[in-house]
N, C-alpha and C positions, 0 to 999 in steps of 0.2 A: 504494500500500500504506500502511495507517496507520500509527505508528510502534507500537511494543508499547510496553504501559503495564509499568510495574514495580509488584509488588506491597511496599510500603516498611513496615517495620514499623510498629504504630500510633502507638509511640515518637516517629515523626517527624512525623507531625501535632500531635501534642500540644509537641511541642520550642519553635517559636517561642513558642508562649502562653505557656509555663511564664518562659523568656526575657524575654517583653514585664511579666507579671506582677510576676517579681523589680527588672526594672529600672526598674520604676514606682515599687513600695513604697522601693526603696533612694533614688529620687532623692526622697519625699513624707519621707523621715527623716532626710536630709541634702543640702538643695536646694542648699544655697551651691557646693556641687562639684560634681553634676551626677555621682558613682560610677557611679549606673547606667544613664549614656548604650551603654556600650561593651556593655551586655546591648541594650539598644533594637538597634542597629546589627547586631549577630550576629543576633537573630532575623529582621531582614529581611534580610538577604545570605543565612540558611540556608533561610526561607523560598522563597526564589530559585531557588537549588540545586538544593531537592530538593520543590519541591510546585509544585502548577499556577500558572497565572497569577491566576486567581481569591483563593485561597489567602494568596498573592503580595500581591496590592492590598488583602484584607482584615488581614494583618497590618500592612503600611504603615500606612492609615487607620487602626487601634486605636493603633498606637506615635503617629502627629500627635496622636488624639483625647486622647491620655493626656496628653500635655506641656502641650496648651492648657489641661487641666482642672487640673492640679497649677501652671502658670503661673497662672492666675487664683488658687486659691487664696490662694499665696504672695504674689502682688501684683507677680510679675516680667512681665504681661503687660504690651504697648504700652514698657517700657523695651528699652535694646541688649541687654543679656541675655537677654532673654524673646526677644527677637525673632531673637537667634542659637541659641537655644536651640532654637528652634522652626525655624527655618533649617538646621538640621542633622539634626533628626528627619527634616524632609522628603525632604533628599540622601539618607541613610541608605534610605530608603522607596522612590526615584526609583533608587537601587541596587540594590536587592533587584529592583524589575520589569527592570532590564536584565540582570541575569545571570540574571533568569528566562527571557528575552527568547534568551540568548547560548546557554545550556544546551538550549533546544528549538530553535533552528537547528541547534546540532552535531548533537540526536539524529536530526533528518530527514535530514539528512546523509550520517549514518551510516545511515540504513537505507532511504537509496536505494544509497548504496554495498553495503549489505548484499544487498539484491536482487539486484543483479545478480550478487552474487558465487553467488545461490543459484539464478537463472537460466543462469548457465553450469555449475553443480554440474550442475542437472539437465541437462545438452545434453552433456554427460560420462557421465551417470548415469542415461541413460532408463529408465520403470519397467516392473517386470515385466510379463507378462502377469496377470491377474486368474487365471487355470482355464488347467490344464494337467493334462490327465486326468486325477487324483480329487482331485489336491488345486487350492484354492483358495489364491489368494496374494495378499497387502497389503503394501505397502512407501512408507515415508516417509523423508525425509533431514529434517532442523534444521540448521541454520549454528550456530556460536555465538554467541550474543548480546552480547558483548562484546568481539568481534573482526569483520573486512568483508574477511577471507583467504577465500580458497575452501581447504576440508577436503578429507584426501584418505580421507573414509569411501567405502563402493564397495560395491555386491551386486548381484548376478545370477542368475538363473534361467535352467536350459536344460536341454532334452527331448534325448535322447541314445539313443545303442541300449544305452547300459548301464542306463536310467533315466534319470527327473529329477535332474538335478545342481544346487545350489545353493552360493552363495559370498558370504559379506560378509567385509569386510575395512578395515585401517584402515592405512593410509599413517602412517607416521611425518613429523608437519611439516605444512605447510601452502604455498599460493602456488601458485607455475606447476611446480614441484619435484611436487609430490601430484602434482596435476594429471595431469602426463605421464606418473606411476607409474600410476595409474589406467586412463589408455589403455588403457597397457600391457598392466596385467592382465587388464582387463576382454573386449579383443582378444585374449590368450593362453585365457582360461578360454573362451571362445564356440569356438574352435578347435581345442586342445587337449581339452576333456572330447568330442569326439565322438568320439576314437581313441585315447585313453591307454583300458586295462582297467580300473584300481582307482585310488583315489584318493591312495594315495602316491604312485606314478607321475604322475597330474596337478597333486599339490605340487612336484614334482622338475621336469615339465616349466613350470608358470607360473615357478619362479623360476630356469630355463634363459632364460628369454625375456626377463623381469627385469636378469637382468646383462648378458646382452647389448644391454638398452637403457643402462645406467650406463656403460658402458666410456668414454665421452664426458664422465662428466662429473667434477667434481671430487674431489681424494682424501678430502675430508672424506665429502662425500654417501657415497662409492662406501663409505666404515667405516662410517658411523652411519646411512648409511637403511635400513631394513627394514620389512616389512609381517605385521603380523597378523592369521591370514586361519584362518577355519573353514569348512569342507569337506563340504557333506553331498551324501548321494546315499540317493533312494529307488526301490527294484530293486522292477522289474515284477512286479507278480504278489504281493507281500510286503505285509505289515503291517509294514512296519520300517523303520527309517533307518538310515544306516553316516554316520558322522562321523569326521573327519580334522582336529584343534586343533592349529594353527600360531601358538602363543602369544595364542590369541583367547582373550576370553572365554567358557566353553561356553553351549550354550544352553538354550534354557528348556524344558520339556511341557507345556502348559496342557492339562487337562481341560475337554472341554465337557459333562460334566455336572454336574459338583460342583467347589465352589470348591480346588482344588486345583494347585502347580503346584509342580515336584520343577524342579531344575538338573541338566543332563546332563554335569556335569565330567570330561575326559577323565583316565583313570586314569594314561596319560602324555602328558601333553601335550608336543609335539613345538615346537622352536624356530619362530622368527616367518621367511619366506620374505626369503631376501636373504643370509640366516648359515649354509648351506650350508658357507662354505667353514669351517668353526667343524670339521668332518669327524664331526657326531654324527647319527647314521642317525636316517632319518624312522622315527617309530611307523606300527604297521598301524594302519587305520581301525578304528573300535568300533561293532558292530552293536546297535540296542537297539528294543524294541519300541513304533511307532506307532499305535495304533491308532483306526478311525473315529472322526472327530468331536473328535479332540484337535489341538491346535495347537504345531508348533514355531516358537519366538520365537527369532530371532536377530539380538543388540544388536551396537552396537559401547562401547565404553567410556567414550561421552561418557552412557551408562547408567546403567552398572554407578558410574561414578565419581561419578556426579552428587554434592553437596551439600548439606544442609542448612543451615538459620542457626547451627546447632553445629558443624557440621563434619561429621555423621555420614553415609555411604556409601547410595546410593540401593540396597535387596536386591528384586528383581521377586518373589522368593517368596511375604513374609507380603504383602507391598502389593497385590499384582493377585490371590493368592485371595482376598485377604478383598471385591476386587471383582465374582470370578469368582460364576458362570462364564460362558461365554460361549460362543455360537454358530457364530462365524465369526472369522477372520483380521481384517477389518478392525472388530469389534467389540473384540477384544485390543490392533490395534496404535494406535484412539481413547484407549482406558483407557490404556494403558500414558503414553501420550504428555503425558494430562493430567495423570495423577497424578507423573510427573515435574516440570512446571511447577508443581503444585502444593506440592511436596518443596523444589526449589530455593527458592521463590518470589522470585525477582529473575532477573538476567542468569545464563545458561551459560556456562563458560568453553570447551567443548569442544564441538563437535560430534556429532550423533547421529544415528547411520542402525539402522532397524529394518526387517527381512523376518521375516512373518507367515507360516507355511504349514501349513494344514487338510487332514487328510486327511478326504472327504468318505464317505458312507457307499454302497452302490452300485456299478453299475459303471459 
């Protein structure tokens, strides 16, 4: 796998030049002290950092080219000065390519470590089927990119006699802790949604099965973990979906004719599965209208939370209509995915799992 490139603002290309620039001019207007060595030296170590190796060797070379050119000048070339003068541009330059050198070993590093962490996500998280009688389905997981923990994001799809039942959800934490919450749930909901009737009761049963995995483990986990997990089901015969918000994000509608896409926030959203014993009754599920050819989007909140370089909240509403509209499931969950990388443009701190499902037109 190649490592991902980061997209750096254009600020940091331009940073060392500006750098090598200043500390040229400052040492050609006061050569005797050498002031703007310590700018030479920081633009090759930042160069290093944070740009390729190319990059890297060409700011080197400009910072030696400068010193020989301002040493002849002055008349300090061929004396001790000149010649440590220049002896230290060079280390300075010889440094910048080794922490260029150091910086892309850790990042390979990390994202072999990364893979695998996302090669066991997925052996955790195998993916939906594509078609499951009218609707089509697309679903992707992301790790985050500035961590090599396996996430505990999670969704499912499954065909039931009460209908298609669907589930994403996000573990609280990360490691071998997610993980085996994960199982868990994902083994309660495949077994559970075929015999519970409505989907309170399959909230009430996955975090029955929930605590009876925790009882083992420690007092901290067994207070502070919890999962939030949204709950859909689409009943035979209907243009409609019923949904069940256990502290999830709600989800989305996309229009597949027009660039349009409305949020389905539950009007009470109902606490995250695990807080049960908190003694505050589950909400009923909320019925709302599906119809052909539109698509339900459901994130987890390495989404909703994303970042930009300001700080501001990634919103799928104004961003993917003004992409929309769209065809298919996996035409939304491509868009949706880039234009998040596009929003952050650098590392995610969070993980992001997305299931896409189209209701098709027909029977």
């Amino acid at each position: 796998m190649a490592p991902r490139s980061v997209q750096w603002p254009a600020y940091v290309r331009v940073a060392p030049w500006l750098l090598i620039a200043g500390g040229l001019v400052w040492n050609s207007l006061d050569p005797a002290d050498y002031w703007g060595d310590p700018l030479l030296a920081a633009a090759a170590v930042l160069a290093g950092a944070l740009l390729g190796l190319r990059d890297t060797v060409a700011v080197g070379v400009a910072n030696v080219a400068g010193i020989l050119l301002l040493s002849t000048q002055d008349g300090s070339i061929g004396t001790g000065d000149g010649y440590l003068e220049l002896a230290n541009t060079a280390f300075a330059a010889l440094l910048g390519v080794g922490v260029n050198r150091v910086v892309v070993r850790h990042g390979r590093r990390l994202e072999r470590v990364r893979s695998v962490a996302e090669a066991a996500q997925r052996a955790v998280l195998p993916e939906p089927p594509g078609r499951v009688g009218r609707l089509s389905v697309a679903a992707c997981y992301r790790a985050a990119q500035d961590e090599a923990l396996i996430g505990g994001d999670a969704y499912a799809l499954q065909a039931t006699p009460y209908g298609v039942r669907g589930l994403i959800a996000d573990v609280r934490g990360k490691g071998l802790h997610a993980v085996g919450a994960v199982s868990v749930l994902l083994g309660a909901f495949r077994e559970d949604s075929h015999r519970v009737p409505d989907l309170a009761a399959l909230a009430d049963a996955l975090e029955d099965s929930l605590l009876r995995e925790v009882d083992h483990l420690s007092e901290e986990l067994r207070l502070e973990g919890f999962i939030t997990a949204l709950l859909v089901e689409f009943p035979p015969g209907e243009e409609s979906v019923r949904t069940l918000d256990c502290g999830h994000p709600g989800p989305y509608l996309v229009s597949g004719t027009e660039p349009r896409v409305l949020r389905l926030d539950a009007a009470d959203p109902g606490l995250p599965l695990g807080m049960g014993v908190l003694g505050v009754a589950r909400p009923a599920a909320e019925s709302r209208p599906f119809p052909p050819g539109c698509t339900l989007l459901l994130v987890t909140d390495g989404v909703t939370e994303a970042r930009d370089a300001a700080g501001e909240f990634y919103d799928p509403v104004p961003r993917l209509a003004r992409l929309g509209p769209f065809d298919g499931p996996g035409r939304v969950l491509d868009a949706l995915v880039a234009d998040v990388e596009r929003w952050t443009g650098g590392p995610r701190d969070d993980d992001m799992a997305v299931l896409a499902i189209t209701r098709r037109a027909g029977g």
